[in-house]
Every structure is written in C-alpha cells, then in structure tokens.
N, CA, C and O atoms as a GROMACS GRO file, in nm:
protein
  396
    1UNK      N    1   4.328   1.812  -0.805
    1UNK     CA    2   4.383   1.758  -0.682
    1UNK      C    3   4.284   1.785  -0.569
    1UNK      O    4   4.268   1.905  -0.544
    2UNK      N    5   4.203   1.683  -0.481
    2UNK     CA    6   4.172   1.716  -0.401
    2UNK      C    7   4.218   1.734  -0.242
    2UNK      O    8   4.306   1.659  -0.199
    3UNK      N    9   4.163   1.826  -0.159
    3UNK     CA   10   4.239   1.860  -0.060
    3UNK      C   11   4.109   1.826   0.080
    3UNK      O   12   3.989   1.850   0.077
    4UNK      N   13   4.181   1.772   0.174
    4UNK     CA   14   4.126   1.717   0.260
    4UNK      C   15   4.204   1.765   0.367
    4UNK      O   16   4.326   1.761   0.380
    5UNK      N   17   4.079   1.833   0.478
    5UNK     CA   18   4.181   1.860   0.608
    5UNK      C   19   4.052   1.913   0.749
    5UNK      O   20   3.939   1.935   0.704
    6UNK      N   21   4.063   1.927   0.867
    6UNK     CA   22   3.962   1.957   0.970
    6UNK      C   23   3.951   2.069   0.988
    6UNK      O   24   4.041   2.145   0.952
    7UNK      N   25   3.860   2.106   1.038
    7UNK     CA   26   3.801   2.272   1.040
    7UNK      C   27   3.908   2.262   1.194
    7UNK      O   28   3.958   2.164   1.249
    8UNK      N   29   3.912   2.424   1.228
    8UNK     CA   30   4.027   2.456   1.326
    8UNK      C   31   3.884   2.402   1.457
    8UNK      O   32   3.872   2.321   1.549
    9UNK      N   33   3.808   2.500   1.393
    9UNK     CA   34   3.678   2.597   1.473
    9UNK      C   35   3.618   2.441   1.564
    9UNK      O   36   3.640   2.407   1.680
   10UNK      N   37   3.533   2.370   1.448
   10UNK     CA   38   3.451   2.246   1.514
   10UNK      C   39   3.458   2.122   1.475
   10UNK      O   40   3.363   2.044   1.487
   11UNK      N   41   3.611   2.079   1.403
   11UNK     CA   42   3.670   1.964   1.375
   11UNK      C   43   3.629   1.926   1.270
   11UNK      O   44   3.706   1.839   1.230
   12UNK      N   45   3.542   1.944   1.196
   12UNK     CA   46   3.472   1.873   1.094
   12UNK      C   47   3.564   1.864   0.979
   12UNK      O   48   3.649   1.944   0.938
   13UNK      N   49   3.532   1.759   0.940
   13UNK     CA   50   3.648   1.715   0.760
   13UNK      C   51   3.570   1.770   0.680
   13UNK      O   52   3.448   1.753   0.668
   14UNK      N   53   3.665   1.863   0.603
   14UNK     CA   54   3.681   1.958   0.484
   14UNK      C   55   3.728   1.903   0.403
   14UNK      O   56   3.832   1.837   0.405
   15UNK      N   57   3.633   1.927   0.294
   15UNK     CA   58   3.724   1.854   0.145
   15UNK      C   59   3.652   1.945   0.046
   15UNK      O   60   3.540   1.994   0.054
   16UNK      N   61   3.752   1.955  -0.057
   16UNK     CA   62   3.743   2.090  -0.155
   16UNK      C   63   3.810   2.006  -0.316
   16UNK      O   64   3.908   1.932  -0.327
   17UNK      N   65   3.761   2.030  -0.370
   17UNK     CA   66   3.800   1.957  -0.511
   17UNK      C   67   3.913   1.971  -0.592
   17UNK      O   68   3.971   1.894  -0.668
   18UNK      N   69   3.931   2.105  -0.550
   18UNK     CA   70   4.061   2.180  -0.632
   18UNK      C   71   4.144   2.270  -0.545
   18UNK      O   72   4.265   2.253  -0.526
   19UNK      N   73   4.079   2.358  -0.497
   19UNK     CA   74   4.176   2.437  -0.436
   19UNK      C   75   4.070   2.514  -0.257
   19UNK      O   76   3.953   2.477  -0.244
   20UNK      N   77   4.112   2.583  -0.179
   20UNK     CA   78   4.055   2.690  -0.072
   20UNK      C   79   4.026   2.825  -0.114
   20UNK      O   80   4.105   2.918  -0.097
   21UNK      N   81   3.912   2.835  -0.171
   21UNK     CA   82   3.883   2.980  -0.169
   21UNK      C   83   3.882   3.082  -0.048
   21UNK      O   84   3.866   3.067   0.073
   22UNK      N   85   3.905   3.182  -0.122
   22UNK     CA   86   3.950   3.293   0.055
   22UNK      C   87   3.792   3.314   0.104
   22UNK      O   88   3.772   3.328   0.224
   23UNK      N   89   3.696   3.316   0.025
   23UNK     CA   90   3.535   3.313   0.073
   23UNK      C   91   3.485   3.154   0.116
   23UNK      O   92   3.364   3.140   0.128
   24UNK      N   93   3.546   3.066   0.133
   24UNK     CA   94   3.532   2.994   0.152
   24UNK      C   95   3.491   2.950   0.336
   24UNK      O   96   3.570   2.956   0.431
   25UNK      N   97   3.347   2.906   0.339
   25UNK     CA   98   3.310   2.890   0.525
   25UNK      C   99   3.309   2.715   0.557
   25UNK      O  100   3.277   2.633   0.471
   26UNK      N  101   3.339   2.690   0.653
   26UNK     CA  102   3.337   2.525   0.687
   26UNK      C  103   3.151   2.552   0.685
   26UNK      O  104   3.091   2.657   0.711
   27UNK      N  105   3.097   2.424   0.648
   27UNK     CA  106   2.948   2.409   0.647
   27UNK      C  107   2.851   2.362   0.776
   27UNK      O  108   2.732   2.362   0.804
   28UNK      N  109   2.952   2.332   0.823
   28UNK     CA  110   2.872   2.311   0.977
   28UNK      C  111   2.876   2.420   1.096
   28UNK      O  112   2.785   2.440   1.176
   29UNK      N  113   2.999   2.486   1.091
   29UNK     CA  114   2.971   2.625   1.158
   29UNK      C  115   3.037   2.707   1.125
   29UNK      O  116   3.105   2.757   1.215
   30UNK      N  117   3.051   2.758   1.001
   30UNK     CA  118   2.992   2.835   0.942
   30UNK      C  119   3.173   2.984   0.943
   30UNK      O  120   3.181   3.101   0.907
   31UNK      N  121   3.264   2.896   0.997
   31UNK     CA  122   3.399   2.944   1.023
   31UNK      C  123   3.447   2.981   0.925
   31UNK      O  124   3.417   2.910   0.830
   32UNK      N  125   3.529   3.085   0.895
   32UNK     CA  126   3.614   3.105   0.825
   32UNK      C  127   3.710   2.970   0.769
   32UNK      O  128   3.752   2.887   0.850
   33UNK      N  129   3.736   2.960   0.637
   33UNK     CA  130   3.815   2.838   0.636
   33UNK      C  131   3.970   2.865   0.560
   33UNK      O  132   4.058   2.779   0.573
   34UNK      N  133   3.997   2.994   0.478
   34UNK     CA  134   4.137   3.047   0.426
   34UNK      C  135   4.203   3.103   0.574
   34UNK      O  136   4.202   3.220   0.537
   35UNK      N  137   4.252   3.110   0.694
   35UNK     CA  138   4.246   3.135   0.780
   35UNK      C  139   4.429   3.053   0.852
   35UNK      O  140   4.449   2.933   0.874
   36UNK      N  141   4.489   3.123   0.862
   36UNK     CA  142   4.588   3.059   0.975
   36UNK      C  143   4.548   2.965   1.018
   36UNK      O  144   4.571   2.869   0.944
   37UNK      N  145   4.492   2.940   1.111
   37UNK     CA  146   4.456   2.818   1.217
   37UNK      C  147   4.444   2.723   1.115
   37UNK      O  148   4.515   2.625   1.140
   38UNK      N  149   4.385   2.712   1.014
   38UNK     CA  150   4.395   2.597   0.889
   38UNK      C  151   4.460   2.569   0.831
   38UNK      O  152   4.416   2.503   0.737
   39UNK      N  153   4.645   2.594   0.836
   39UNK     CA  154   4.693   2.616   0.756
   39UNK      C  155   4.831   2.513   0.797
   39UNK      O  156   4.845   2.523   0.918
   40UNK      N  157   4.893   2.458   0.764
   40UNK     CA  158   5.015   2.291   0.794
   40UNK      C  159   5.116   2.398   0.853
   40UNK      O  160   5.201   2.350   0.928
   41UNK      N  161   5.123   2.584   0.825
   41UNK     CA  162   5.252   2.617   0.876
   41UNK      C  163   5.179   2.682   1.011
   41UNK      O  164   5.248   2.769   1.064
   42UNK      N  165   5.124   2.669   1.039
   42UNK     CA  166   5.079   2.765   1.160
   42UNK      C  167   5.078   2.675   1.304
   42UNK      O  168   5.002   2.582   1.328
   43UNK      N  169   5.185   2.728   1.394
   43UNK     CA  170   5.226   2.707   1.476
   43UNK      C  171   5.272   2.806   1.608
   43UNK      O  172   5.362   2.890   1.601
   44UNK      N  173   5.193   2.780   1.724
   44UNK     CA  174   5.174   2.872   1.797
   44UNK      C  175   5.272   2.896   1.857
   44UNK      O  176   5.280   3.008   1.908
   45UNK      N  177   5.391   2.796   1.875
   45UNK     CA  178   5.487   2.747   1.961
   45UNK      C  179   5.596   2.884   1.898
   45UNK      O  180   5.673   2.934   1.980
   46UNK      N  181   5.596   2.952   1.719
   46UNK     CA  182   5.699   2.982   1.683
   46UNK      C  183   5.668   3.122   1.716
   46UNK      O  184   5.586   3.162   1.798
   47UNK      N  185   5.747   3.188   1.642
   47UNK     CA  186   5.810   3.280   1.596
   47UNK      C  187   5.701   3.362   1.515
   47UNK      O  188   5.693   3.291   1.415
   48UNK      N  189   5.624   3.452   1.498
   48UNK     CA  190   5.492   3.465   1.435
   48UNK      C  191   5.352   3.380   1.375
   48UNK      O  192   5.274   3.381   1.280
   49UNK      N  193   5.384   3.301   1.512
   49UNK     CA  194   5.284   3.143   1.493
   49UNK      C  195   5.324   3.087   1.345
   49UNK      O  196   5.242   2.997   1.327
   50UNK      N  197   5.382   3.092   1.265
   50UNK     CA  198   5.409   3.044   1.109
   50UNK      C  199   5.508   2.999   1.124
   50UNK      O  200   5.574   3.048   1.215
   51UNK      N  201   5.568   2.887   1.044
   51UNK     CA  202   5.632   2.821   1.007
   51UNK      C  203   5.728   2.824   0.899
   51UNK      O  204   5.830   2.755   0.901
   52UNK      N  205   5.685   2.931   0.771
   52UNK     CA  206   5.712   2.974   0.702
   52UNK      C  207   5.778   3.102   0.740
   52UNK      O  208   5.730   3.181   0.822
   53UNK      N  209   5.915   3.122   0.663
   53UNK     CA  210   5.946   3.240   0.738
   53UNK      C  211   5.930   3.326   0.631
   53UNK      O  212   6.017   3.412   0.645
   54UNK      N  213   5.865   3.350   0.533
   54UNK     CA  214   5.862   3.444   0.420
   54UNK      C  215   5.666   3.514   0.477
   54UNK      O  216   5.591   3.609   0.452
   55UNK      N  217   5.670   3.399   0.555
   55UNK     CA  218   5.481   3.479   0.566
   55UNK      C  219   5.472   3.631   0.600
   55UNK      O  220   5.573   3.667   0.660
   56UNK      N  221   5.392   3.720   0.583
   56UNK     CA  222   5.366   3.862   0.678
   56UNK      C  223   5.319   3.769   0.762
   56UNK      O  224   5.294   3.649   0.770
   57UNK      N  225   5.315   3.923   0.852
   57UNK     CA  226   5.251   3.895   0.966
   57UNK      C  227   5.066   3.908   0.998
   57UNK      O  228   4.996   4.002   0.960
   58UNK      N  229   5.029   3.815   1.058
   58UNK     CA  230   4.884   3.805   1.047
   58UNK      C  231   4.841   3.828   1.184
   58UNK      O  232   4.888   3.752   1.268
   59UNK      N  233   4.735   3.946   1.233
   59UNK     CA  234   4.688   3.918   1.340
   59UNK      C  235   4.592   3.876   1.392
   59UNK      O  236   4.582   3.846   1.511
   60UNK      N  237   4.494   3.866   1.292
   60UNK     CA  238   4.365   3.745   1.302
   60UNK      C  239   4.402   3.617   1.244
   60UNK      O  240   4.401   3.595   1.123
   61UNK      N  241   4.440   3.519   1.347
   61UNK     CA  242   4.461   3.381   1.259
   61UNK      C  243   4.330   3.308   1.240
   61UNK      O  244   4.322   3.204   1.175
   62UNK      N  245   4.205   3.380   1.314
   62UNK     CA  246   4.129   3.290   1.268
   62UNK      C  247   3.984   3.382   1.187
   62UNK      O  248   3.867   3.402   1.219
   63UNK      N  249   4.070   3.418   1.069
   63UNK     CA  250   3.992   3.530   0.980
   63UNK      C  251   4.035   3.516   0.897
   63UNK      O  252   4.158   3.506   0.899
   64UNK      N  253   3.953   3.504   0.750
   64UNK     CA  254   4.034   3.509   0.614
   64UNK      C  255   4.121   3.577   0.598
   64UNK      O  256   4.088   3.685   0.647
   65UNK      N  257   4.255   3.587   0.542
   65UNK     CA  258   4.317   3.677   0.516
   65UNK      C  259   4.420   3.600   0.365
   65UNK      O  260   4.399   3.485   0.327
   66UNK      N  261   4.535   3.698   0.294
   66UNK     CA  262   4.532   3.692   0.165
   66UNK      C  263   4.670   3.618   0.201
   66UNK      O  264   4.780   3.673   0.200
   67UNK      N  265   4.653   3.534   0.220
   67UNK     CA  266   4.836   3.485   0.239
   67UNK      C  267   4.884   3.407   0.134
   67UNK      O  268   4.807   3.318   0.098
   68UNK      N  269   5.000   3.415   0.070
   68UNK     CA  270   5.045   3.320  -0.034
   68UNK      C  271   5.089   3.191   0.010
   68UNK      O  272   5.104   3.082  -0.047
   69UNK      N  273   5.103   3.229   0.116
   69UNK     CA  274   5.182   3.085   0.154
   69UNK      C  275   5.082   2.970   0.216
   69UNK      O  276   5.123   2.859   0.248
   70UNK      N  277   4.924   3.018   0.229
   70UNK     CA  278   4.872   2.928   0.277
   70UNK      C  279   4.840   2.796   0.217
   70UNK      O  280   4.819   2.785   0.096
   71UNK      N  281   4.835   2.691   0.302
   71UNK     CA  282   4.827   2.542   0.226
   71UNK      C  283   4.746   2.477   0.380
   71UNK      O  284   4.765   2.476   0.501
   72UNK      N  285   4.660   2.434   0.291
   72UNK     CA  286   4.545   2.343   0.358
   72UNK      C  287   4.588   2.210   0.502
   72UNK      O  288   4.599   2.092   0.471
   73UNK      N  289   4.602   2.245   0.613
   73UNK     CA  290   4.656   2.073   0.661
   73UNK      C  291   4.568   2.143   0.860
   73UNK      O  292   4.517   2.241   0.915
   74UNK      N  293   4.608   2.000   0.880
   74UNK     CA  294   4.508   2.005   1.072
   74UNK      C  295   4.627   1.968   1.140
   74UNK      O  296   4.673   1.856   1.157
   75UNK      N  297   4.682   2.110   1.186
   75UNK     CA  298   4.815   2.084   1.330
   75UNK      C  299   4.707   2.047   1.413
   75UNK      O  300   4.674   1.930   1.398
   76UNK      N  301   4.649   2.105   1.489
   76UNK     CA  302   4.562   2.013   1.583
   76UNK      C  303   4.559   1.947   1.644
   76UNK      O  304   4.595   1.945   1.761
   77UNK      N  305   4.485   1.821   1.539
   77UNK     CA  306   4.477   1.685   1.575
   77UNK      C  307   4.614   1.638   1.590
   77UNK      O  308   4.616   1.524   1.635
   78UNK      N  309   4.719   1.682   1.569
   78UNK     CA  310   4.845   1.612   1.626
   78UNK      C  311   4.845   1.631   1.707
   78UNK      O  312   4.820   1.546   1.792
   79UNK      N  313   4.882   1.792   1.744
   79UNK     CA  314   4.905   1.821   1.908
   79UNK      C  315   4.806   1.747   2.048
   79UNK      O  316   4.836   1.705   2.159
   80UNK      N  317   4.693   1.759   1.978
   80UNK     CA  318   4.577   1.665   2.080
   80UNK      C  319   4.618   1.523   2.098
   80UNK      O  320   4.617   1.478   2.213
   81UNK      N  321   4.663   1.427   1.972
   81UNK     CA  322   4.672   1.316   2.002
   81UNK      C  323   4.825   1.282   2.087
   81UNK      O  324   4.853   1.182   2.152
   82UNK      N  325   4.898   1.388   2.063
   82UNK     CA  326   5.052   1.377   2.199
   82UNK      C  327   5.028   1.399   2.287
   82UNK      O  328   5.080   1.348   2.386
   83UNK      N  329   4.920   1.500   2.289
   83UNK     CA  330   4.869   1.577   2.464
   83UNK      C  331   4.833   1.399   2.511
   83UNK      O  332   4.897   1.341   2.599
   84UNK      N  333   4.739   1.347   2.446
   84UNK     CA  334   4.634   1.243   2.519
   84UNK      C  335   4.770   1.112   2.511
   84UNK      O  336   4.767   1.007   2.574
   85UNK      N  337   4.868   1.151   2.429
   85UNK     CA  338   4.957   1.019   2.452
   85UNK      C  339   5.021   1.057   2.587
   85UNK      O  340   5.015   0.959   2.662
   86UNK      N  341   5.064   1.133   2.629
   86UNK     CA  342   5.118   1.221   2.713
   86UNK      C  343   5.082   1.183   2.868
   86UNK      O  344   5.144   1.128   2.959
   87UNK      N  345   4.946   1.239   2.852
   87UNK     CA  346   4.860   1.192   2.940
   87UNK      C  347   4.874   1.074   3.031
   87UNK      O  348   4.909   1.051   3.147
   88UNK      N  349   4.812   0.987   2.885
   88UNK     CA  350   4.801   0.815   2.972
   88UNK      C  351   4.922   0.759   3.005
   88UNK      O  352   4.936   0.662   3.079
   89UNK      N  353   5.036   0.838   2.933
   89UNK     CA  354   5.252   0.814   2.960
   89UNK      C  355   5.199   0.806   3.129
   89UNK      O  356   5.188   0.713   3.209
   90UNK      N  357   5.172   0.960   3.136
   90UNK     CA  358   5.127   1.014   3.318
   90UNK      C  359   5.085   0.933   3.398
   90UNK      O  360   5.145   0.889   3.496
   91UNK      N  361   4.965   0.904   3.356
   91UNK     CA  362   4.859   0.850   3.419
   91UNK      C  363   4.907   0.724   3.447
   91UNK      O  364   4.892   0.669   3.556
   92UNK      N  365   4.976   0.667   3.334
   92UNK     CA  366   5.026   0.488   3.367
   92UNK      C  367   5.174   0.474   3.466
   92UNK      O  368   5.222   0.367   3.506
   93UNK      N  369   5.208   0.556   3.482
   93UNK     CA  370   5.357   0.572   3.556
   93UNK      C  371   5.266   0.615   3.723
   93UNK      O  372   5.297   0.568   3.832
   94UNK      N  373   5.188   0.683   3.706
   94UNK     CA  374   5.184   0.715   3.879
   94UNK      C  375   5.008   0.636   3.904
   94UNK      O  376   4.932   0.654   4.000
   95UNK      N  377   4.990   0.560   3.799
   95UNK     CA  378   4.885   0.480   3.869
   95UNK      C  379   4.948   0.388   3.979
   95UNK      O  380   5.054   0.327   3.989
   96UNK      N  381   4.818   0.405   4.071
   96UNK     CA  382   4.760   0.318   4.224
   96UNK      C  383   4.805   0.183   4.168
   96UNK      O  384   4.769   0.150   4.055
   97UNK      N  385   4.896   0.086   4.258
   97UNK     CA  386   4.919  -0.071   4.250
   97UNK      C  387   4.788  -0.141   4.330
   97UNK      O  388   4.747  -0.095   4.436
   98UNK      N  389   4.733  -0.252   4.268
   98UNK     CA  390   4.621  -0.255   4.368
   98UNK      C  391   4.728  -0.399   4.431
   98UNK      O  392   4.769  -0.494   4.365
   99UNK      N  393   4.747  -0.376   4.555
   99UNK     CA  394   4.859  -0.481   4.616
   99UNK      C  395   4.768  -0.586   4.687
   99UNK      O  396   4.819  -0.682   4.745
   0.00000   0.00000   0.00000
C-alpha cells in the first residue's frame, strides 16, 4: 500500500511504498517525518493536540517519537485552504464599490 502525504516542516509530497519508518527524514529538509505534526489525528485545536483519545501524551510533536496510533495524512493544507477561503469570504463582503 502506498502512502502519500506533505511534510509538516516544508510542504513537500512524501510518498513511501509501504509503510513510515520512525528513522525516516523528508528529503528536502531533512525533518523528522514519524512525528505528530504528520499525523491525520493531530490537532492543535484539541485536547492533547490528538484526535485519538487512546494516544500518550507527546511533547515534541515535531520529533520522532514511538506512537501506535500514528497514521500518515496533511491537516495543514486544509486548515490553510479555509484560512484563504475565509479570507477572500472577508475580503469580498467589505470590498470598496467602485460607484
């Protein structure tokens, strides 16, 4: 099964053939990639940033660490693309009428 997902660190698409090794670095800079910040449950908004409520607790999210529950995915790029929907919502409601 391959797994496809963006580095936290410098965006870059990650793809791995089989699985995330915990030694595993993104190739362009060189980041940690088994890591919270990489991970579909990690969420800053919660409750021990995780999503999962069986996780320990982690205090480097952006450091390898041994978690069972980790699984490969880019919160991220969501949150960025609502921020920027968000935005132009803003931006188009209190734009200047040119009369």
């Amino acid at each position: 099964m391959a797994v496809s997902f963006k580095c936290f660190d410098c965006g870059a698409e990650l793809k791995f053939t089989d699985r995330v090794g915990l030694r595993e670095e993104c190739p362009h800079c060189r980041a940690d990639v088994h890591v919270c910040r990489n991970c579909k449950f990690y969420d800053p908004k919660v409750y021990n940033e995780c999503r999962e409520p069986q996780a320990e607790r982690i205090l480097e999210r952006d450091r390898t660490n041994r978690c069972d529950y980790f699984s490969p995915g880019s919160r991220g790029e969501d949150e960025k693309s609502k921020a920027d929907q968000l935005k132009a919502a803003a931006e188009a409601l209190f734009k200047k009428r040119d009369s």
